[in-house]
C-alpha positions in Angstrom: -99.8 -106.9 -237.8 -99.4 -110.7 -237.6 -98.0 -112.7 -234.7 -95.1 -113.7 -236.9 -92.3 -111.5 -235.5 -90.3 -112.1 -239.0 -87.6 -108.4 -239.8 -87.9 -106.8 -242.6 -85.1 -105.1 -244.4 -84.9 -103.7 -248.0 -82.0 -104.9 -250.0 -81.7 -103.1 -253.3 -83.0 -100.3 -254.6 -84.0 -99.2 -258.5 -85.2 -95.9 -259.3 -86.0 -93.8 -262.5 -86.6 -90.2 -262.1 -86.2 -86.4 -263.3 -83.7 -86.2 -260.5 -81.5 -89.3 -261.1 -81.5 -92.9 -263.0 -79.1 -94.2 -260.3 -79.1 -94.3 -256.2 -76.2 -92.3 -256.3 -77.2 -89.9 -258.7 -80.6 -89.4 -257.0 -79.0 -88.9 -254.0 -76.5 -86.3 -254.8 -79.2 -84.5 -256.5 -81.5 -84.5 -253.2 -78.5 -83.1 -251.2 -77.4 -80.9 -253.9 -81.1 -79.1 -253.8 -82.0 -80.4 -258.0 -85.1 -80.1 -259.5 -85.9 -81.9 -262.3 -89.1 -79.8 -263.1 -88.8 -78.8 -266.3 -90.5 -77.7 -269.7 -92.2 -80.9 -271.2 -90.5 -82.1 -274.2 -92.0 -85.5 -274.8 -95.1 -84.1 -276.7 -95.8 -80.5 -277.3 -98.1 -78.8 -274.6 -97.5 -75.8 -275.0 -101.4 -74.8 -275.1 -102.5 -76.3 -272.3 -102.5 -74.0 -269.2 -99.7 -76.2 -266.9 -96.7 -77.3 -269.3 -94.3 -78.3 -267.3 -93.1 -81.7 -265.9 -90.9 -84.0 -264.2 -89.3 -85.7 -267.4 -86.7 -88.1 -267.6 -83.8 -87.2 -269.6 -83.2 -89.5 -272.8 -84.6 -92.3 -270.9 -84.6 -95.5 -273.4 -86.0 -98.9 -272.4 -84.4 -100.4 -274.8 -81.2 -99.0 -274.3 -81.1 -100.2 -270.7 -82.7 -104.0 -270.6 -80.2 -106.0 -269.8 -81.7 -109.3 -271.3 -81.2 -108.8 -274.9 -83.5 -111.2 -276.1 -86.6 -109.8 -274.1 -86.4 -106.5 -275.6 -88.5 -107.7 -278.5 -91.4 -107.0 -275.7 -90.7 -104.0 -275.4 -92.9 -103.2 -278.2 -95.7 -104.6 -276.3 -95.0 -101.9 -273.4 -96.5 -98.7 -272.4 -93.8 -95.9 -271.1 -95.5 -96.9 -267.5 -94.8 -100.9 -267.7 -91.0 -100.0 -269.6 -90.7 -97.7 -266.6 -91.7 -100.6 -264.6 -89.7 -103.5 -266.0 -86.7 -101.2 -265.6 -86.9 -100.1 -262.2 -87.4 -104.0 -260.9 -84.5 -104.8 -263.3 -82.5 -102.1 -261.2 -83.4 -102.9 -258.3 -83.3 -106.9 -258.3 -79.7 -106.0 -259.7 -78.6 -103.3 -256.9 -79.5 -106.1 -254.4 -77.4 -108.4 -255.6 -79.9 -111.3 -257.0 -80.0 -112.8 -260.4 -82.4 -115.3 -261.7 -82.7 -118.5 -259.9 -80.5 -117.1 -256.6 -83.7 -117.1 -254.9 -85.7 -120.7 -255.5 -88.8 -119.2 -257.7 -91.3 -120.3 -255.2 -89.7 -118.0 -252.7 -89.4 -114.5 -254.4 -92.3 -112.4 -255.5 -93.6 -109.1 -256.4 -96.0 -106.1 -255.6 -96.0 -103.6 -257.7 -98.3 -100.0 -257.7 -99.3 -99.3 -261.4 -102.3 -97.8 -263.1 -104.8 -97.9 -266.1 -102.2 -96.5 -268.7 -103.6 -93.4 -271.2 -103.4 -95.0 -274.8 -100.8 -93.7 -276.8 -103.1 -91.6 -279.7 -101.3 -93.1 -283.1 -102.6 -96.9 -281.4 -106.2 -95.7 -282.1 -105.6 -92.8 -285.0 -106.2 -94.6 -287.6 -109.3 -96.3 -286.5 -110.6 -93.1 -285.2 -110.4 -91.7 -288.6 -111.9 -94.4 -290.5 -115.1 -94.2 -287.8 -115.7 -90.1 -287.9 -117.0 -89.0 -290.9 -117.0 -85.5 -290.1 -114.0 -85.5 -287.6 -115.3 -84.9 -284.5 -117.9 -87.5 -282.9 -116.9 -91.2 -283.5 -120.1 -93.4 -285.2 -119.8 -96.6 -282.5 -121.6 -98.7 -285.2 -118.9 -98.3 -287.8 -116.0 -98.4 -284.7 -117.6 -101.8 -284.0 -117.8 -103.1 -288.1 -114.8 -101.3 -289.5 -112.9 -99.4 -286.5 -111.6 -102.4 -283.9 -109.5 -104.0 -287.5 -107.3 -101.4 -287.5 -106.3 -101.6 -284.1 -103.9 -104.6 -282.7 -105.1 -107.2 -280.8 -102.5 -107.0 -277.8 -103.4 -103.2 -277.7 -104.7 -103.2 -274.3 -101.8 -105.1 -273.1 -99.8 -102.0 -273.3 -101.7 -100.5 -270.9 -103.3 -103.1 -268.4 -101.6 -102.0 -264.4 -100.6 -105.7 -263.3 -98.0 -105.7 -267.3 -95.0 -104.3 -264.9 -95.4 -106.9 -262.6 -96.5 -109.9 -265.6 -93.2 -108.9 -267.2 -90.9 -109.0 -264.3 -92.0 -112.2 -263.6 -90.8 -113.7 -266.3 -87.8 -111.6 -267.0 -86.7 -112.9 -263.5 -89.0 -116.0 -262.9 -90.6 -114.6 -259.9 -93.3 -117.8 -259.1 -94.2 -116.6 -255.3 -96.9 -114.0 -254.8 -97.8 -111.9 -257.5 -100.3 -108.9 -257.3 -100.9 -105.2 -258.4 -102.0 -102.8 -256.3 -104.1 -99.7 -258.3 -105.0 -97.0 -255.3 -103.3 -94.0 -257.1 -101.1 -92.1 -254.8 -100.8 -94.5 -252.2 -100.2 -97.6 -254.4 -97.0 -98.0 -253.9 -97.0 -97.9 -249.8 -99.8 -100.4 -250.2 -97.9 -102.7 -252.2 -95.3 -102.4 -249.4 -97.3 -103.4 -246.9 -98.7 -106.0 -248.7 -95.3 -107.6 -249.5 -94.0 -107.4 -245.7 -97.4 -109.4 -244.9 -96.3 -112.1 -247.3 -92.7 -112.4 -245.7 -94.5 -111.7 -242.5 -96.5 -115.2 -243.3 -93.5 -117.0 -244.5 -95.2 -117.2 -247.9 -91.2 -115.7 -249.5 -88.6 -114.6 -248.4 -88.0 -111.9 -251.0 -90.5 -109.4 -252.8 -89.6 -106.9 -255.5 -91.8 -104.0 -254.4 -92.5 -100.8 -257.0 -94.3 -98.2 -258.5 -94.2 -96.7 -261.7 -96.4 -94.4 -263.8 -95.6 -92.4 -267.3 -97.9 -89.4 -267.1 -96.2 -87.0 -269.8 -99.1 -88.1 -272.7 -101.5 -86.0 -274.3 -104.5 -87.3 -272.7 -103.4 -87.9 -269.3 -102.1 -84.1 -269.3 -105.3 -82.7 -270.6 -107.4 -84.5 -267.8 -105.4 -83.3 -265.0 -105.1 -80.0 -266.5 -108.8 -80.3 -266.6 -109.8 -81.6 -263.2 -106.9 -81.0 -261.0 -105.0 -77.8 -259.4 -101.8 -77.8 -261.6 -99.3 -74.9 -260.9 -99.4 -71.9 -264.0 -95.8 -71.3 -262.9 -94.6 -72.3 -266.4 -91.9 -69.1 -266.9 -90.2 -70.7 -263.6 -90.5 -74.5 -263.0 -88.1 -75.2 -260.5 -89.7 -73.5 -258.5 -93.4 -74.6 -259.4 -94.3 -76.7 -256.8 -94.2 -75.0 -252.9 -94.9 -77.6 -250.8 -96.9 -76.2 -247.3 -95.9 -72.4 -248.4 -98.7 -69.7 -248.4 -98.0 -69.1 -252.6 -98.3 -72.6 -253.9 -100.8 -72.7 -256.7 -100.8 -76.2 -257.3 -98.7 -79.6 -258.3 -97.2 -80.7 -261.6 -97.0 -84.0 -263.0 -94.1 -86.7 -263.3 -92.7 -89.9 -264.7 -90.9 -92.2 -262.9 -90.2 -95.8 -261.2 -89.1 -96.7 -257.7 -88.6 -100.3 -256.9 -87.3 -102.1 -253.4 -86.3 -105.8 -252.9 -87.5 -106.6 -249.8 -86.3 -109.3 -247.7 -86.7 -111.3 -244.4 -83.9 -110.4 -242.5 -82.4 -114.2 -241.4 -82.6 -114.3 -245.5 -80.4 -111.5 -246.1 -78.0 -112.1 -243.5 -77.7 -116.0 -245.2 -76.3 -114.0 -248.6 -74.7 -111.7 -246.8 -76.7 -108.6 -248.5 -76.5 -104.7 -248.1 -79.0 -103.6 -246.1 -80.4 -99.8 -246.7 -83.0 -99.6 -243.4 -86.0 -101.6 -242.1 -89.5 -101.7 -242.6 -90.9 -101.7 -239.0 -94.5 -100.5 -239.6 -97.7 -99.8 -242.3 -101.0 -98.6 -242.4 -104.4 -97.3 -244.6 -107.4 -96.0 -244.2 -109.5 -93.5 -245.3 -109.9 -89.6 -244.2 -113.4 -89.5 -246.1 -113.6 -85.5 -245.8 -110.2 -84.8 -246.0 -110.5 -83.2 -242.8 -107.3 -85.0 -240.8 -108.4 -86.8 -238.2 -108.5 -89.9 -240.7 -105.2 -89.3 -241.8 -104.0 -89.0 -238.2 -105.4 -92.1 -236.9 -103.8 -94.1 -240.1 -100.5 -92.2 -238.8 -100.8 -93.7 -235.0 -101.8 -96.8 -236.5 -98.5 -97.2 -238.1 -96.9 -95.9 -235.4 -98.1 -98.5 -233.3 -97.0 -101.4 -235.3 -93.9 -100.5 -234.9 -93.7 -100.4 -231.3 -92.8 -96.5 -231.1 -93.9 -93.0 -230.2 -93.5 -89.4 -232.2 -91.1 -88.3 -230.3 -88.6 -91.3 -231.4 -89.1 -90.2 -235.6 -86.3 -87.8 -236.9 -89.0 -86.7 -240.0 -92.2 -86.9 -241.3 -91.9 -87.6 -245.3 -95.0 -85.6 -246.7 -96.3 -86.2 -250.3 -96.7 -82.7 -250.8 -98.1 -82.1 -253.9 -98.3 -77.9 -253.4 -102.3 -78.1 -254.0 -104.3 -75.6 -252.1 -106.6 -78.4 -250.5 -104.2 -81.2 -250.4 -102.0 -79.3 -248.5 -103.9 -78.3 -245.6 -105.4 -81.4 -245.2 -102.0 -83.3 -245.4 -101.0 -81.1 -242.4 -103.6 -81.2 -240.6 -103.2 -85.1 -240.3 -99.5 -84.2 -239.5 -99.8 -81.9 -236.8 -102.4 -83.7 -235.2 -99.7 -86.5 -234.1 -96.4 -84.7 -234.3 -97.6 -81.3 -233.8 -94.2 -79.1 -234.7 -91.9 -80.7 -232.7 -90.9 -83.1 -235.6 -89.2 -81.6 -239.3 -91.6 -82.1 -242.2 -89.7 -83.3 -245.4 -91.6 -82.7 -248.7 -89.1 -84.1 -251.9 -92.3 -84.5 -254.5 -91.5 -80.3 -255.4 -88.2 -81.3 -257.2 -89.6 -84.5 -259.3 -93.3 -83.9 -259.9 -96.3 -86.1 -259.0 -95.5 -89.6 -259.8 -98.6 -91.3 -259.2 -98.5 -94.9 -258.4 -94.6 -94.5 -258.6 -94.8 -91.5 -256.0 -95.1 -93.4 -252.5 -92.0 -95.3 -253.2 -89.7 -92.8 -254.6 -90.8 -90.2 -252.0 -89.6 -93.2 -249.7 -86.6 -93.6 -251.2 -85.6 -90.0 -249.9 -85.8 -90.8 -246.8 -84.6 -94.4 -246.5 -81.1 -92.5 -248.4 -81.5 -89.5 -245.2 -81.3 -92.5 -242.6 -78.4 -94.4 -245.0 -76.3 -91.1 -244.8 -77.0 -89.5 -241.8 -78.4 -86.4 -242.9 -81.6 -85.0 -244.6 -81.9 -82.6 -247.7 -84.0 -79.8 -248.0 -87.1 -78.9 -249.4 -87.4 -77.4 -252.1 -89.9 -73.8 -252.2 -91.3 -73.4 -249.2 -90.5 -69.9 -248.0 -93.7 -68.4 -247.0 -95.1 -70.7 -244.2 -98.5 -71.3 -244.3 -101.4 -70.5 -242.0 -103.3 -73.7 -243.1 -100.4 -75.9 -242.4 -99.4 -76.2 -239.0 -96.4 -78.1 -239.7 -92.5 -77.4 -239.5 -91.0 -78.0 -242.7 -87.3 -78.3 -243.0 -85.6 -76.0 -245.2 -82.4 -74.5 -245.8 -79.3 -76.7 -245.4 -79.0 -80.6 -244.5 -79.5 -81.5 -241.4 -77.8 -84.2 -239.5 -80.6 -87.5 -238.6 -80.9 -87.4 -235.1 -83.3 -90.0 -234.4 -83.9 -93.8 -235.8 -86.9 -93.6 -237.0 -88.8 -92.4 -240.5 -92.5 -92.0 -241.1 -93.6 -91.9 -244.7 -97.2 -90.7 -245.7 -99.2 -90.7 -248.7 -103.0 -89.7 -249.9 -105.3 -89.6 -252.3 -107.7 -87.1 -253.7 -110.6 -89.6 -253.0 -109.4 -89.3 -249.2 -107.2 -92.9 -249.0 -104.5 -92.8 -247.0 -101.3 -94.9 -246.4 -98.4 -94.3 -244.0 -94.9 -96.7 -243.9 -92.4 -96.4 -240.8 -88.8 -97.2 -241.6 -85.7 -97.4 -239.6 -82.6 -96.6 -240.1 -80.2 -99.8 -240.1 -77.9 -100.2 -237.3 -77.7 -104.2 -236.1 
């Protein structure tokens, strides 16, 4: 961390998800025990081995813009960067900022997005004109005849950094601008990242997301493909078991989760809510996926913010119920907190958000410290040998201590870790 001893608060919070399109509705659903796992409706997959998902329910970008003359973009936008664009909208809106509040120099954004799967009907046409027998693609004629029928702004749809392009100029956002593209971790990054900026005095307020649409034919195929996705399809809710000694694999999800985060002299000067701090933020890499990698990117947060284990109420786990994943995850854990602190894994009742995941997995727990009490999680009842960790399950229980540690990996091995704290003065 640098010397600069700025605070760091969030301010507003945005969020799209199976579970909730609203903090209060995401909440209530996290104590109420929801899943949003269900069978996917967006496209039909019903032949691939894994067809369920965390959708979200008659979600329309359209429908929810706010600035009526910008929604002629919108055609110009993936389900990932409308997911995106929405969840900053929400969020710059929860905290209480409209455009020009904030001089533009002094507000910014750092948003986790990925490489979006192309919608099919953007290159159907041209894929039929180029495959004379319906099955291999002749490059030569793609090249001569093929790249007329798609449009030009096609890949524009797609590119990671659109969410953060168009939130800009929705909201003029002219300090620091970057998009951070480490899957699963993203959107932790892209936190850390933005407290450095504040940290440097480079803004005093950052809009900090995730979002990623993964409900599309080809995205679906490839991690049906190459990854362990649960078979559970007769019982979704129940798909994805977290740490438990039956889990069979994740599921995928859609989503967006999107902070403002502020230096705290800054916040106090509008008088804005405050939801927790950001006190400390880490990343590395656990090349093997063994733990110790994981652990040390653990202590390093907890270092930067000054405390020990014994002062965090509960780990946040991703969780994604994959054999490996798991057990490696825990091992990390366990190596630090061993099983004196409650493990907290909300991923089971949303699905695997991807770039969005880090965030909205935060969210949960930023809400538990807001509240005063954390939900359960969702399908673990058969602890597991290969994860020495204590999950918390059955009822809410009362937050006992101040502090929250959030981690998040990859399945390259990356690893990123955020420490919040609940707000008090």
């Amino acid at each position: 961390m640098v010397s600069n001893s700025r605070r760091l608060v969030l301010t507003g919070f945005g969020v799209l998800s199976p579970i909730g399109t609203t903090p209060d509705a995401f909440w209530q659903s996290l104590v109420a025990g929801a899943s949003g796992i269900r069978p996917i409706s967006l496209i039909d997959a019903a032949e691939l081995p894994s067809h369920i998902a965390g959708e979200i329910p008659g979600f329309s970008a359209r429908a929810m813009m706010a600035d009526t003359k910008y929604r002629k973009e919108l055609k110009s936008m993936a389900r990932t960067v409308e997911l995106g664009v929405i969840g900053a909208q929400l969020a710059v809106l929860n905290a209480r900022l409209s455009k020009g509040s904030v001089p533009p120099a002094r507000i910014g954004i750092e948003f986790a997005s990925l490489m979006g799967a192309s919608e099919l009907n953007d290159l159907a046409a041209a894929s039929k004109l180029t495959s004379p027998d319906g099955h291999t693609i002749d490059m030569g004629a793609w090249g001569k005849d093929g790249l007329g029928e798609i449009t030009p702004v096609w890949m524009l749809k797609y590119l990671p950094n659109m969410p953060a392009c168009h939130a800009t100029i929705l909201y003029d956002l002219q300090g620091p601008s970057n998009t951070q593209i480490p899957g699963d971790t993203a959107g932790l990054v892209a936190l850390a990242e933005a407290a450095r900026i504040i940290r440097r005095d480079t803004a005093d307020v950052m809009v900090v997301g995730g979002s990623e649409g993964r409900i599309n034919p080809i995205t679906l195929a490839r991690y049906n493909l190459f990854v362990q996705m649960s078979r559970r399809n007769d019982d979704p809710t129940r798909a994805v078991r977290p740490f438990d000694a039956n889990r069979d694999g994740t599921v995928l999800g859609e989503g967006s989760g999107v902070f403002t985060l502020e230096a705290l002299d800054h916040a106090r000067g509008r008088n804005a809510q405050i939801l927790a701090e950001v006190v400390g933020w880490a990343a590395g890499v656990d090349r093997g996926k063994t733990g110790p990698g994981l652990a040390r990117v653990i202590r390093n947060a907890l270092a930067s913010a000054g405390i020990r284990p014994a002062d965090v109420d509960h780990v946040n786990a991703h969780g994604t119920g994959t054999t490996v994943g798991d057990a490696f995850e825990a091992r990390g854990i366990a190596e630090v907190f061993g099983r004196d602190t409650p493990v907290f894994a909300p991923l089971s009742r949303f699905g695997n958000m991807g770039a969005a995941s880090g965030l909205t997995e935060l969210a949960c727990s930023v809400l538990a410290l807001k509240h005063g009490e954390l939900p359960t999680t969702l399908n673990h009842e058969a602890p597991a040998a290969d994860c020495p960790v204590a999950v918390h399950t059955g009822a809410p229980r009362a937050v006992t201590k101040p502090y929250a540690v959030k981690v998040s990996y990859t399945n390259l091995g990356q690893c990123a870790v955020a420490v919040v704290k609940k707000w008090d003065s």
